[in-house]
C-alpha positions as CSV (number, residue, x, y, z in Angstrom):
1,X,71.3,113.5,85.9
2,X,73.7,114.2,83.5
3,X,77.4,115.5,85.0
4,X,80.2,117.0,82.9
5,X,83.6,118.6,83.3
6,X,83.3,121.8,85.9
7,X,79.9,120.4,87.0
8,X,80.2,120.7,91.3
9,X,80.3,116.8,92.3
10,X,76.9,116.1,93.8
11,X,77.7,115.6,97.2
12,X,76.3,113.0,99.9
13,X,76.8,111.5,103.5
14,X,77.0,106.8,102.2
15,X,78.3,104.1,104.4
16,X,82.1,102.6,103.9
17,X,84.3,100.6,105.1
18,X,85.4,103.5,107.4
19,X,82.7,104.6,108.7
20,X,79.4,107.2,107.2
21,X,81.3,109.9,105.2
22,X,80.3,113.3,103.9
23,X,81.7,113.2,100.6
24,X,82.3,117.3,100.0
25,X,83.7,117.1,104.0
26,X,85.8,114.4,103.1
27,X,87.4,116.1,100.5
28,X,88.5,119.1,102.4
29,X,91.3,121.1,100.3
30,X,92.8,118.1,98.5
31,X,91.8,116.3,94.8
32,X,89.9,113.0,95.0
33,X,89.4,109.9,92.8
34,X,86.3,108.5,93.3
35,X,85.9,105.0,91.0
36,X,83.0,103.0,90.9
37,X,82.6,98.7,90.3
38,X,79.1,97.3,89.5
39,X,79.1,94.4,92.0
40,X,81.4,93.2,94.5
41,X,83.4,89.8,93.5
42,X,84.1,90.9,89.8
43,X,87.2,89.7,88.4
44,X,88.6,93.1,86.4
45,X,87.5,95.3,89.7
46,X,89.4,93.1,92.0
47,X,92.5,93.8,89.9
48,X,91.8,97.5,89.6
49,X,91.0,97.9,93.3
50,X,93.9,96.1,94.3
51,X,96.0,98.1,92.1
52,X,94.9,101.2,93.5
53,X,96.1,100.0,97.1
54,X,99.7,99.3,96.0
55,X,99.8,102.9,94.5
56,X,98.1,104.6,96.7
57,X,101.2,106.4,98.1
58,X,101.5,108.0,94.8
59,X,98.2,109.3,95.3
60,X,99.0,110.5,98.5
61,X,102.3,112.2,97.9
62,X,99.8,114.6,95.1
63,X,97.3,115.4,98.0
64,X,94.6,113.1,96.7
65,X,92.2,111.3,98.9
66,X,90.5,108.1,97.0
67,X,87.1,106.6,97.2
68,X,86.0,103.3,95.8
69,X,82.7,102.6,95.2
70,X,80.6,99.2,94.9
71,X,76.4,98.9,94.2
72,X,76.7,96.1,97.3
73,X,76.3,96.7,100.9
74,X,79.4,97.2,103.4
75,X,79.0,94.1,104.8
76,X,80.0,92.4,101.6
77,X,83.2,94.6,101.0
78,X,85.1,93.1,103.7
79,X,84.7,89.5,102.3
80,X,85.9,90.9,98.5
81,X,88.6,92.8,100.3
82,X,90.1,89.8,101.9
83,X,90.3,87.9,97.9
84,X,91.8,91.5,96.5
85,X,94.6,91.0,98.9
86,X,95.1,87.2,98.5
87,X,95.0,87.8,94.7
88,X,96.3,90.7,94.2
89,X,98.7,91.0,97.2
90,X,97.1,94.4,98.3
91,X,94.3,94.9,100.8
92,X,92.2,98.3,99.4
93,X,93.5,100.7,102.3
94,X,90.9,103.4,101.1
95,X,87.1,103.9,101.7
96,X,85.2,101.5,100.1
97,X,80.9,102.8,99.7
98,X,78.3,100.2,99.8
99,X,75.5,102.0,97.4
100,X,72.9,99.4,98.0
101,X,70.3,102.2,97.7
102,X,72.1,103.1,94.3
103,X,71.9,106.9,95.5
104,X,75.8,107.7,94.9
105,X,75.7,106.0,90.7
106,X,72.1,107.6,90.5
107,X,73.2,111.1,91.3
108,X,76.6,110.5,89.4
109,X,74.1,109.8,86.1
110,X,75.8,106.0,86.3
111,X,71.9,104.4,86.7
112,X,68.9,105.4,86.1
113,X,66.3,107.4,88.3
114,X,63.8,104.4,88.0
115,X,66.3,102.0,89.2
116,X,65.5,100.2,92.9
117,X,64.9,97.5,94.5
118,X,67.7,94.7,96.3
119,X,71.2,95.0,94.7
120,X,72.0,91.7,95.4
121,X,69.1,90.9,92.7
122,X,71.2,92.5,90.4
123,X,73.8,91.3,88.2
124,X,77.2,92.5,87.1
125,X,75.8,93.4,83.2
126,X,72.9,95.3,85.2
127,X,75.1,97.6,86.8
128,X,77.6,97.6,83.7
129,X,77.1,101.3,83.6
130,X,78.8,101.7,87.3
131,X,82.6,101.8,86.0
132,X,83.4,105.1,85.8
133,X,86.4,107.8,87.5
134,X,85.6,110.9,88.4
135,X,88.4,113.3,89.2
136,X,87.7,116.1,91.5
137,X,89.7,119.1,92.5
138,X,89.4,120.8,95.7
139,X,86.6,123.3,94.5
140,X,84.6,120.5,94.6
141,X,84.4,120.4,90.6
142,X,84.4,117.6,88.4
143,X,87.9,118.0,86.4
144,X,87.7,114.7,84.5
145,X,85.3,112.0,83.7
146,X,85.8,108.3,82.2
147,X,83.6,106.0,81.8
148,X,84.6,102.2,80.7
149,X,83.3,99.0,79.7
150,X,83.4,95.9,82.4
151,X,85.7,94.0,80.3
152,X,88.8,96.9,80.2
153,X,90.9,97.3,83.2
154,X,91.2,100.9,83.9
155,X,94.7,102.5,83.5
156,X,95.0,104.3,86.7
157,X,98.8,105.1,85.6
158,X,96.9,107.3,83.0
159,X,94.8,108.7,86.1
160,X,98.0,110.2,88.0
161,X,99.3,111.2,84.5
162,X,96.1,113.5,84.1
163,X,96.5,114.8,87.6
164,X,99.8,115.7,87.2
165,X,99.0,117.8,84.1
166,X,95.1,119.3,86.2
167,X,97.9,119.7,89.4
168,X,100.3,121.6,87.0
169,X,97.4,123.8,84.9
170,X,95.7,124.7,88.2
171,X,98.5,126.5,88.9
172,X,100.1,127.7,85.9
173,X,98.9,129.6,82.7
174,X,99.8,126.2,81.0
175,X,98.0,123.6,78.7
176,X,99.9,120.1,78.3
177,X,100.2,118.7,75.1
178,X,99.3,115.3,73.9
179,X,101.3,112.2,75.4
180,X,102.9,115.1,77.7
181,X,104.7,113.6,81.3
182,X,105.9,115.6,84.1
183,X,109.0,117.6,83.2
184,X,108.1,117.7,79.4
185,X,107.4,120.9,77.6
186,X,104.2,123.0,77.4
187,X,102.3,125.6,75.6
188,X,100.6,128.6,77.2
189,X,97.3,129.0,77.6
190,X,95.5,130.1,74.7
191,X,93.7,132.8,77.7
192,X,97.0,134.7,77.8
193,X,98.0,137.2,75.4
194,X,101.2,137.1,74.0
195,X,102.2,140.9,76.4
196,X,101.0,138.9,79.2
197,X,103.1,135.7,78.2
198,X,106.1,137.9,77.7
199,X,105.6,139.1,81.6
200,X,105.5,135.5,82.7
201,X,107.5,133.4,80.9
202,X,109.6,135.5,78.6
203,X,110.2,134.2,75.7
204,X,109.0,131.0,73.8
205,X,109.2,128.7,70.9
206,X,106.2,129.4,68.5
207,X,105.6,127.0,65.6
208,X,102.5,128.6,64.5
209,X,101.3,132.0,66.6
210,X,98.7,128.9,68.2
211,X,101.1,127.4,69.5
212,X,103.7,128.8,72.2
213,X,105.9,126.3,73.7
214,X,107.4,126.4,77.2
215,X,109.4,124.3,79.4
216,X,107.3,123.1,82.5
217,X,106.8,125.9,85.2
218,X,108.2,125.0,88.3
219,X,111.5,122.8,88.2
């Protein structure tokens, strides 16, 4: 299955470290992060997913729920939880799915349809393929996808950047340009027409008559 930007997340009901969980329920009205590891124990996850505990406030204070995801069992998460926080100094304080069935990275096109059998027969480098983010917005759509090889640490400063600017253009008749951070200049969406951008913002700077340039909505 192949997913892409405004695709509806496939949804399902997987075991975690709190409990079953129905993804789409989950949700609710707020954004989510869901991340995904190959195999519990791996050095560069245990980094990432102890990063993502110590900024998980950050997450929260935008209205967005995270989900990690590991092709191992529960039972095994609680073990690689206890070295995150010894090494990392954070305890993941965040759902945690055991896909041993590999339903959740088959329907997120991360393995294969003909993949089965026991995970724990599987290496990392089998699963390499399970290291992706998926950003999803309370419509349930996919709003961003990255995918990354095992040996580079995810930059999940980059993710909060990128829901700052989906946060910001869900709400505003706004595109951000490159490098852009919260409380830098935009340009206007190239769906509005110049009457309309007169109605809403006024007046703006216009390099080329592609290119209208705002200060951020909002502050």
């Amino acid at each position: 299955m192949s997913l892409t930007i405004g695709d509806t997340a496939p949804d399902f009901v997987a075991a975690t470290t709190d409990g079953p969980v129905n993804f789409h329920e989950w949700i609710g009205d707020s954004w989510a992060v869901l991340f995904s590891h190959p195999k519990d124990y791996t050095p560069i996850c245990t980094t990432e997913l102890g990063y993502m505990a110590a900024i998980k406030p950050e997450f929260d204070r935008r209205g967005v729920k995270i989900m990690a995801l590991s092709v191992d069992p529960v039972e095994k998460h609680a073990g690689w939880a206890a070295d995150i926080e010894e090494t990392q100094g954070h305890a993941p304080n965040y759902p945690m799915i055991g896909d041993a069935d590999f339903a959740v990275s088959k329907a997120y096109g991360m393995l294969g349809a003909d993949v089965s059998g026991d995970p724990s027969d599987r290496t990392a480098a089998d699963n390499q393929t399970v290291r992706g983010v998926f950003v999803i917005g309370p419509d349930k759509k996919i709003k961003l996808i990255l995918l990354y090889p095992m040996t580079t640490g995810r930059n999940f400063d980059e993710i909060l950047r990128v829901i700052d600017a989906l946060q910001l253009t869900a709400k505003h008749k706004v595109a951000t340009p490159v490098n852009w951070r919260p409380g830098d200049d935009v340009v206007i969406a190239g769906s509005v027409s110049n009457d309309q951008a007169r109605e809403i913002f006024g007046v703006w700077k216009e390099p080329k008559p592609y290119i209208r340039i705002v200060p951020q909505p909002g502050q």
